[in-house]
N, C-alpha and C positions, 0 to 999 in steps of 0.2 A: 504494500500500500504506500504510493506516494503519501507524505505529509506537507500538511502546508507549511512555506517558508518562513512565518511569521511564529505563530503556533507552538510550532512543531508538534503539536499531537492531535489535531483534528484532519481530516483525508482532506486531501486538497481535491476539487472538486472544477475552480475556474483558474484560465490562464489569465495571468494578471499582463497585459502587453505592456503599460507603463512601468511593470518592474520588473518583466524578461523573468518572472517567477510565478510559480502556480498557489492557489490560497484556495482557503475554506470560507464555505458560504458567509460565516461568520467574520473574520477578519474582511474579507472583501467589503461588507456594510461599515465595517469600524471603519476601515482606512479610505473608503470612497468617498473623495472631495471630503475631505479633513487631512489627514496626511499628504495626502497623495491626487497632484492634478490629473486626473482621468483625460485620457482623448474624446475628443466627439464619438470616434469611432466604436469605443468600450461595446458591446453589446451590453451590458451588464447597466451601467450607465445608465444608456436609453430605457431599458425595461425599469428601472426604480427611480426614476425619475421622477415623474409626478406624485409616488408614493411617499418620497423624501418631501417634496415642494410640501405635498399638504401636513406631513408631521412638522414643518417650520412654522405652518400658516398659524396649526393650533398650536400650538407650544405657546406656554403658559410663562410670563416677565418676570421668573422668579425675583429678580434683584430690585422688584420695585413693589413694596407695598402701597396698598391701594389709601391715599391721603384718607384722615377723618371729615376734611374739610377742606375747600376750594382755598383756604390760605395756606395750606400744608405742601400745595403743588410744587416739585419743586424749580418747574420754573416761574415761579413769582421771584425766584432768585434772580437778579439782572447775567449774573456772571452764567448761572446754567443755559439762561432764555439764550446766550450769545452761543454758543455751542450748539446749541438746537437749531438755529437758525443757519449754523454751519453746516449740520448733518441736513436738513432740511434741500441746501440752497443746489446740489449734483439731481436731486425728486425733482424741484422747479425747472430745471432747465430742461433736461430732460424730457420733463411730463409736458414741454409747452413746445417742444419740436414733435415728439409722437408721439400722435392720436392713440396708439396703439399700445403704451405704455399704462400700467394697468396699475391697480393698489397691489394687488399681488405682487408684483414686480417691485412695488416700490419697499413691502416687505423682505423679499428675498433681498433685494440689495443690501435693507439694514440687517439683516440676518449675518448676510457673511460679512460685513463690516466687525461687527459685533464678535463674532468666532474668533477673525483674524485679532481682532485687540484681545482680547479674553486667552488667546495662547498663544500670543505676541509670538509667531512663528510664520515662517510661509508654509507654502507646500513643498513637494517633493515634485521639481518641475520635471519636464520630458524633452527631448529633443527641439532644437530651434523651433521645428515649425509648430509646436504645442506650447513654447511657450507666451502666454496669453491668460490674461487673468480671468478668474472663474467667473467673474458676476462683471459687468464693466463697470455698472453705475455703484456698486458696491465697493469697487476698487476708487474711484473716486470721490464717494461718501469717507473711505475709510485715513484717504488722504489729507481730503479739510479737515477731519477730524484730530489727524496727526500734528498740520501745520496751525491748528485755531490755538488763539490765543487773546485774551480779554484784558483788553486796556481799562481800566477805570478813568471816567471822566473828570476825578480829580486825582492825576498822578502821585502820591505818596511815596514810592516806594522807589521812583524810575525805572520800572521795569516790567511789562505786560504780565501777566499772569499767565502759568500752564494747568493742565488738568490730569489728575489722576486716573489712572488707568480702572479704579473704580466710578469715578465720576461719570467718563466715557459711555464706563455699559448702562449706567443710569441715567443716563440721558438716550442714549439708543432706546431703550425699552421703554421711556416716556415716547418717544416718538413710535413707535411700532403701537404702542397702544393705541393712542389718536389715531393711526392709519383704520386699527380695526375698530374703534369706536366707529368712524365715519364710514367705513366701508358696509357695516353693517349686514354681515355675511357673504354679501355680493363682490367678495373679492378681483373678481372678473372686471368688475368696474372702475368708475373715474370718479367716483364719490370725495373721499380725500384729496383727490390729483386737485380736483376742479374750486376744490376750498384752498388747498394752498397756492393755488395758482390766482386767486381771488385778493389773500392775505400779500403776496409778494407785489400784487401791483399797487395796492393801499402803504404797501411800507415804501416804496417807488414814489408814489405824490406824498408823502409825508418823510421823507427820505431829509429835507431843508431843516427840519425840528430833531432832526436824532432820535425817531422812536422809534420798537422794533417791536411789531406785533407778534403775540407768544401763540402757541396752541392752545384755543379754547374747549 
């Protein structure tokens, strides 16, 4: 009996092409797009795909309990609301070039943002022509996210603020929740897209006053 290479003690069952090694059903799940960028090609891939998308969709914001009260949010905090509106701003652009860009989508993006901060690692890349990041808008989400930084409008300290890589996933999982707040099952839809595409043109003609409209 072959064994899988990761394993070693369950039957390797699939050929893994991105690691030229064969795996059991088991590890193949663990390491699919989390360790390991999977090709288009994967068969494996394409068949749990959509099974993978909806276990993200429902998956549940452990790192954010739910406020007692609308003052508890934590973006009534100016410095979090600035973050937010960073992770927010890759959805906006995005969602105002294609129609076809969905709350789903804008979920999955913050999903793998989220992953990649959370085990501040990359993948396990593949040959040139595979390599290519898993999500695009998620790989951009996870950039501003990297590069955001919060000035106070009265400088103290002389030197912007950064954020902790707890703060990060707590602010991702506020905003994943307003997605499915808004989306309201109908993840298919533009429910979300079409409110924050609403909120970024109001922060646009108020853009002269310095104000930044938060998720309501």
């Amino acid at each position: 009996m072959i064994k899988c290479s990761r394993c070693k003690t369950k039957k390797a069952k699939r050929y893994c092409i991105a690691l030229g090694e064969s795996l059991c059903n088991l590890c193949c799940g663990l390491l699919r797009e989390k360790e390991i960028h999977c090709p288009p090609k994967c068969l494996y891939l394409a068949k749990h795909k959509p099974y993978q998308e909806k276990r993200i969709i429902t998956k549940k914001q452990t790192s954010l309990p739910p406020p007692s009260s609308p003052e508890e949010d934590i973006l009534n905090d100016e410095r979090m609301a600035w973050l937010a509106y960073s992770i927010e701003m890759p959805l906006k652009e995005f969602g105002e070039k294609n129609d076809s860009f969905t709350d789903k989508d804008a979920i999955l993006a913050l999903e793998y943002a989220r992953e990649k901060i959370a085990k501040h690692k990359g993948l396990l890349l593949m040959p040139d022509e595979w390599i290519k990041p898993q999500n695009d808008i998620g790989e951009s989400v996870y950039q501003n996210i990297e590069k955001c930084q919060y000035e106070q409008r009265i400088i103290l300290s002389g030197s912007p603020q950064t954020y902790k890589k707890e703060e990060k996933i707590i602010c991702l999982d506020r905003v994943i929740l307003s997605i499915k707040y808004y989306a309201k099952e109908n993840f298919e839809g533009r429910n979300y897209i079409q409110r924050l595409l609403e909120r970024f043109e109001k922060i646009d003609e108020l853009s002269h006053q310095k104000k930044v409209f938060t998720i309501t």
